[in-house]
N, C-alpha and C positions, 0 to 999 in steps of 0.2 A: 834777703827774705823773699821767699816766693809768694807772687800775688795772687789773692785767694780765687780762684776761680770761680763765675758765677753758675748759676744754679739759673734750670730753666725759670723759674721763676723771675729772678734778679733780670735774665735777661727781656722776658717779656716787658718789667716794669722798665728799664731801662729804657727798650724801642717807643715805649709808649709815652715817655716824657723828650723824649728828644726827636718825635716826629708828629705828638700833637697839634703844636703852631703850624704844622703843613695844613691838617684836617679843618683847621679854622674850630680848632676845639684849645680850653682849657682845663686842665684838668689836675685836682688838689690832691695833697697824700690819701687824704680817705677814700676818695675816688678811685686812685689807682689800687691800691688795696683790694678794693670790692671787684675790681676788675681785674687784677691779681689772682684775688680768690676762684674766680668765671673761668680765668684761665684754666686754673688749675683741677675745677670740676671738669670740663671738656678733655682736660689731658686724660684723667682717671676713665672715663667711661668710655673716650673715645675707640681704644681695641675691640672692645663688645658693640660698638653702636656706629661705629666708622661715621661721626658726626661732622665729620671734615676729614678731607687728604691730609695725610702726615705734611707737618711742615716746622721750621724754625718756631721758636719761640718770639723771636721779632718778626718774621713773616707772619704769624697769626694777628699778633699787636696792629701792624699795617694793615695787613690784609681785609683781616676778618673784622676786629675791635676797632680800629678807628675809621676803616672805609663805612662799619654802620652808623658810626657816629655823622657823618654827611646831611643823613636825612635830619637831624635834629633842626635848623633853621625852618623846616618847611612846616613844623607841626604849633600849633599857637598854646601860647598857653595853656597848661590845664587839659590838654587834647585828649583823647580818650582813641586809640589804635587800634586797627586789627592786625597780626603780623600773618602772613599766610604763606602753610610749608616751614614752621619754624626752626626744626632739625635740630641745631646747635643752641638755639637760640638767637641769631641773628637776622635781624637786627636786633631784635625787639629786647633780648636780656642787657645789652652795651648802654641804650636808648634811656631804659628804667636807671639802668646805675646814673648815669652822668644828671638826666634830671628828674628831679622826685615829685616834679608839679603833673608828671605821667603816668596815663593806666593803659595795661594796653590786654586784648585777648589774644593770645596763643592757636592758632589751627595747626597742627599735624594730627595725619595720618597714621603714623608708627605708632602704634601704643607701647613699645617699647621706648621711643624717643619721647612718647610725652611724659612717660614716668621720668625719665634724666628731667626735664621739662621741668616739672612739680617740685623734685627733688634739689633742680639750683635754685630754683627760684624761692624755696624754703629756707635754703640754706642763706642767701644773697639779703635775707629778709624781706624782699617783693611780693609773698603773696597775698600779701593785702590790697596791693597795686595791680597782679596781675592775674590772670587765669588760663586754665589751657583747654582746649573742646580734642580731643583726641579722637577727628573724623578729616573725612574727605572734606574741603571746604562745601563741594555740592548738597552735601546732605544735612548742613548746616545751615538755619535760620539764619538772612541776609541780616549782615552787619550793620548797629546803626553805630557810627564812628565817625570820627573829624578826617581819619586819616587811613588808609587802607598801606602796608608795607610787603614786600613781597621782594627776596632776594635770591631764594633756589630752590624754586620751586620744580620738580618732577615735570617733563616735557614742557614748560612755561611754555615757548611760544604755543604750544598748540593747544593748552588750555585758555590762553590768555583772553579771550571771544570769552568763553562762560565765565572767567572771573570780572570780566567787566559787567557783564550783565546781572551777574550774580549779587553784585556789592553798587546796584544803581543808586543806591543811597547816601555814596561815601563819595563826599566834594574832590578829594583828591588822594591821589596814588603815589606809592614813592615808590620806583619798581629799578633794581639792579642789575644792571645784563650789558650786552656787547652789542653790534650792528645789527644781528640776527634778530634780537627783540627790538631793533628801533625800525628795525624794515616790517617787522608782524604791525608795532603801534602806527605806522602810517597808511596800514589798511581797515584801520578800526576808525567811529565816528568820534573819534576823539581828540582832542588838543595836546602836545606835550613841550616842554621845552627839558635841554638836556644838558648837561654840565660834567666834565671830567671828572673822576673818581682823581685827587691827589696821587702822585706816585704811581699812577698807571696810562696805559700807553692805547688800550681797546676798552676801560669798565666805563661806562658812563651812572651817573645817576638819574634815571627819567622822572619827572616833575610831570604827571600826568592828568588833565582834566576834562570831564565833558563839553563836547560842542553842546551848542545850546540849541 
């Protein structure tokens, strides 16, 4: 009897439970599920909204869903998020599923992206927990938040000067990127420590905070 092939679906939920324990995440049936479901909103709109490069189903799992999960340890209880440049959702829709003690706001630009935005996060049941500002972060009232997230954002390093200055309020940053941004953060007055992204070889995660 031939064995049933899986379904981009099956295969996301698959990478995602047998590469969790790398991420220093756990993660339950209903969990994946919801994050199943995230998948598969992303799949559907991604042709119109190029939300992410085409990729596997278990390259998104890794990639995208559980490299956001990283930042989860840095954020305290109860923490209250800005995500900024949110596009696909990430970090900040992965972050909401896994824990439900989180709120976080949404900044994109595209008001086409922030409609998908609105739309998973209605669907995912988060809008009670989240919100989306469908502007430039600039033109957006400074954030008051535990935690500032930022993973692909539009020329990052060379906005990265106004989003620090921008968010002087927000104790710490979790900002996603490669040597390019860790060479921009050690010309800024800031402090950062930095830690490997699992499974990758250049992402680091930066743990970023003001000098005093």
């Amino acid at each position: 009897m031939a064995e049933r092939k899986l379904t981009p679906r099956d295969e996301f939920d698959k990478a995602l439970a047998e590469n969790s324990a790398s991420f220093g995440v756990t993660l339950d049936e209903g969990v994946r599920v919801r994050l199943c479901d995230y998948f598969e909103a992303v799949a559907r709109w991604n042709a119109r909204l190029h939300l992410v490069a085409p990729c596997a189903p278990a390259e998104f799992a890794t990639r995208h869903v559980l490299e956001s999960l990283v930042a989860l340890p840095h954020m305290p209880h109860g923490a209250a998020f800005v995500d900024v440049g949110s596009g696909a959702g990430l970090p900040a829709i992965p972050c909401l599923v896994v824990r439900a003690d989180l709120s976080a706001t949404l900044v994109e630009s595209s008001q086409k992206k922030a409609v998908f935005l609105r739309e998973t996060l209605r669907e995912l049941g988060l809008s009670g927990r989240a919100r989306v500002v469908a502007e430039r972060f600039e033109k957006v009232a400074p954030p008051v938040a535990d935690a500032l997230t930022c993973r692909a954002l539009e020329r990052f390093t060379e906005v990265l000067p106004a989003l620090v200055e921008w968010s002087s309020g927000v104790p710490a940053f979790l900002l996603f990127g490669g040597e390019t941004l860790r060479e921009r953060l050690e010309r800024l007055p800031v402090s950062f420590e930095q830690s490997l992204i699992p499974k990758s070889e250049r992402r680091f995660l930066f743990v970023v905070r003001r000098a005093d």
